[in-house]
C-alpha positions in Angstrom: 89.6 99.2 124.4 88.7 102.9 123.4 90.7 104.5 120.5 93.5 106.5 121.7 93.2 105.3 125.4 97.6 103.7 125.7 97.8 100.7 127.2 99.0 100.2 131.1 102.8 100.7 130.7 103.3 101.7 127.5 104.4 105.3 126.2 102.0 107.1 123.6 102.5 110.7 121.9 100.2 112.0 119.8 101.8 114.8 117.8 99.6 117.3 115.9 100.4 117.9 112.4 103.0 120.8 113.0 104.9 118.5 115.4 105.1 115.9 112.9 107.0 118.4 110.1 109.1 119.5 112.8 110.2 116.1 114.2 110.9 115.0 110.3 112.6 118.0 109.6 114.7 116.9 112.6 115.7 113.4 112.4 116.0 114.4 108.6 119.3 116.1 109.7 120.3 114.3 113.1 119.3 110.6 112.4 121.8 109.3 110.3 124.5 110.6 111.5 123.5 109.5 114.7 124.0 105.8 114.3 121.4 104.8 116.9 118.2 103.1 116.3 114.9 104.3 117.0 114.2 103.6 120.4 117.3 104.7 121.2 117.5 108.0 118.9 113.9 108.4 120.5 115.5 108.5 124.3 118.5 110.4 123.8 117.2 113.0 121.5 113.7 113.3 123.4 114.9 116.8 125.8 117.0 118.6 122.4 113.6 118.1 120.4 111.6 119.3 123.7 108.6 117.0 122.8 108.5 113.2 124.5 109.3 111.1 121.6 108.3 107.3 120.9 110.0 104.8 118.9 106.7 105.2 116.9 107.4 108.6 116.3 110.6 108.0 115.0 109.6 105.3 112.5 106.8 108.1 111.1 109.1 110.4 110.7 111.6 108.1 109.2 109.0 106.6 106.6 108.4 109.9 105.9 111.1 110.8 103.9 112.2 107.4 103.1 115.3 106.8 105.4 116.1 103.4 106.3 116.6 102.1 110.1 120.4 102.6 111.1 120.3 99.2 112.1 120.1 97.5 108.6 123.0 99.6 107.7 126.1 98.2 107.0 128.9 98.3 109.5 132.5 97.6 108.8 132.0 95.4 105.5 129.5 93.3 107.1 125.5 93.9 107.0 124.1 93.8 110.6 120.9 93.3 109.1 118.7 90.1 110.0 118.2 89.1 106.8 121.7 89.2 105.2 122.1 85.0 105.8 118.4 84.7 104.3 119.4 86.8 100.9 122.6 84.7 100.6 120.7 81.6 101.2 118.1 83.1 98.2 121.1 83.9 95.8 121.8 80.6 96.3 118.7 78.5 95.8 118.6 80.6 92.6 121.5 79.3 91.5 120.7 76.1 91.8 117.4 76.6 89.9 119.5 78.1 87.2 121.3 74.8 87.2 118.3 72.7 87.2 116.6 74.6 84.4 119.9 74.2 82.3 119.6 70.5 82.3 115.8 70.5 81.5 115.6 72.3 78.6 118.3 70.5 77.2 121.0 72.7 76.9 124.3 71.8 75.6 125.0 70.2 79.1 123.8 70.2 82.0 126.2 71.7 84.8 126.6 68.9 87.7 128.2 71.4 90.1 125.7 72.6 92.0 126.8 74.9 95.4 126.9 72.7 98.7 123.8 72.4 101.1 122.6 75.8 103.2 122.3 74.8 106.7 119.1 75.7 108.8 118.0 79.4 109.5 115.6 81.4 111.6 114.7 84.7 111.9 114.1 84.4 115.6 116.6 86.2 118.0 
């Protein structure tokens, strides 16, 4: 398939350079504050920036200037993101290597209390 040529039913915006800076500039000051993610700051905010804006256009501006996705932020004490089971699950199996490592270098003694079993995970949906 040619270059630049969008696929049958999917939305594509090319924005010239200008467009770009402008669009950054803009979800520099709206997009946090916002609290949506990027398809849906993209639809909402598409007729106040008066350009058709993609999710794709969002996430460039974003990377931009280095501001995360409002989804992996944390909400109410609790991280919405994906992969909050996954880190504790890693914080974990450190442990236990820590614990191992202890015993096999021959440290004073070994520590037998290693943290119970992690159950199965996925990062499916």
């Amino acid at each position: 398939m040619p270059r630049g040529i969008p696929r049958a039913g999917t939305k594509s915006n090319r924005m010239t350079h200008q467009e770009l800076y402008r669009l950054t500039v803009y979800v520099a000051a709206h997009y946090k504050e916002s609290g949506l993610n990027d398809v849906e700051f993209a639809k909402t905010h598409e007729e106040e920036f008066g350009l058709p804006l993609t999710t794709a256009n969002i996430s460039s501006a974003r990377s931009n200037i280095n501001l995360p996705n409002n989804v992996t932020r944390v909400v109410g004490g609790k991280s919405n993101s994906k992969y909050a089971e996954l880190e504790r699950r890693v914080k974990v199996l450190e442990d236990r290597v820590e614990v191992y490592l202890k015993g096999s270098r021959g440290d004073k003694k070994a520590d037998k209390s290693l943290p119970a079993p992690v159950g199965s995970f996925s990062l499916a949906s």
